[in-house]
C-alpha positions in Angstrom: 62.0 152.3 71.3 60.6 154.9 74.1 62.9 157.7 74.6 64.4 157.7 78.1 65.2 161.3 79.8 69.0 160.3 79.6 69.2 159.5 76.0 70.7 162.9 74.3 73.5 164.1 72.2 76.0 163.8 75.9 74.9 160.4 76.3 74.9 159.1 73.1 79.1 160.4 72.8 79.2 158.1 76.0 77.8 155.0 74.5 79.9 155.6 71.1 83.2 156.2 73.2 82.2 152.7 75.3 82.0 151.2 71.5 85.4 152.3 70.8 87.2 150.4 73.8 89.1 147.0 72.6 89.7 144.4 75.5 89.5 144.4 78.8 92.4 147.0 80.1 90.7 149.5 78.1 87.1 149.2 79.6 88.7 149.1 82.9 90.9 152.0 82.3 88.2 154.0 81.1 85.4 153.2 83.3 87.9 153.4 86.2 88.4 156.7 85.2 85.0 157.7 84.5 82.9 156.0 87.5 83.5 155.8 91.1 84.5 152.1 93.0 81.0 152.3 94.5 79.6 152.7 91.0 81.5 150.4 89.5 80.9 147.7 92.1 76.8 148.8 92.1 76.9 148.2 88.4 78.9 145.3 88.7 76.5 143.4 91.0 73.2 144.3 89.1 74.8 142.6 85.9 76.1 139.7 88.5 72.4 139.3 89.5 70.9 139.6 86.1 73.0 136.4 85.1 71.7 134.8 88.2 68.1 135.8 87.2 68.6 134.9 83.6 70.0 131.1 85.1 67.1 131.2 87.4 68.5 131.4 90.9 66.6 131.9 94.0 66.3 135.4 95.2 67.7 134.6 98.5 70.9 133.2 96.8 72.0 136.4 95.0 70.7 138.6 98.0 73.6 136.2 99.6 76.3 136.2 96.9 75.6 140.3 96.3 74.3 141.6 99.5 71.2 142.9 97.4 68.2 143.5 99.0 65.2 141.4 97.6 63.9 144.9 96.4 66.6 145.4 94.1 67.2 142.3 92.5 63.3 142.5 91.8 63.8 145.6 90.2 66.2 144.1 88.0 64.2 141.6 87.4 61.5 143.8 86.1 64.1 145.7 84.0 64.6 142.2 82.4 61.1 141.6 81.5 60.3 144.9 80.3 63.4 147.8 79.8 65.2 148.1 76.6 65.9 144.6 76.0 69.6 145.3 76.8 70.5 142.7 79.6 69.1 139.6 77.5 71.3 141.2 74.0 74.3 140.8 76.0 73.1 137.5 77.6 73.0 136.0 73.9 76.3 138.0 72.8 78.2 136.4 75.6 76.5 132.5 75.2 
């Protein structure tokens, strides 16, 4: 796997407190402690989208359901295809 700037010692205590979280109240007690509305709502729409992409809807129809631009979405469609792998792991966890 290519190292990515972010992935260090700070971020990897991130991801292993993230592991620790149980059920829902946790995750959103903790992330809505950690991030901002606007982050939370960004990152909340890109994973909306990817499960659009991964269904395969139209680009127009999640630029209308998440007020994405066409730019973005295509960016996370380009994630899909090539980034970590991470958006079609959870895609399968969640079948």
């Amino acid at each position: 796997m290519k190292k990515h700037r972010w992935m260090n010692d700070d971020s990897d205590e991130l991801m292993l407190a993230i592991l620790e979280l149980k059920n829902l109240a946790e995750a959103r007690a903790f992330l809505g402690d950690l991030l901002t509305e606007k982050e939370i709502r960004g990152a909340s729409n890109r994973w909306k989208a990817a499960r659009m992409l991964s269904f395969g809807a139209a680009y127009r129809k999640i630029e209308r359901i998440t007020g994405m631009s066409s730019a973005t979405i295509s960016r996370i469609q380009k994630i899909m295809e090539g980034g970590l792998g991470g958006y079609s792991l959870m895609m399968r966890k969640l079948k």
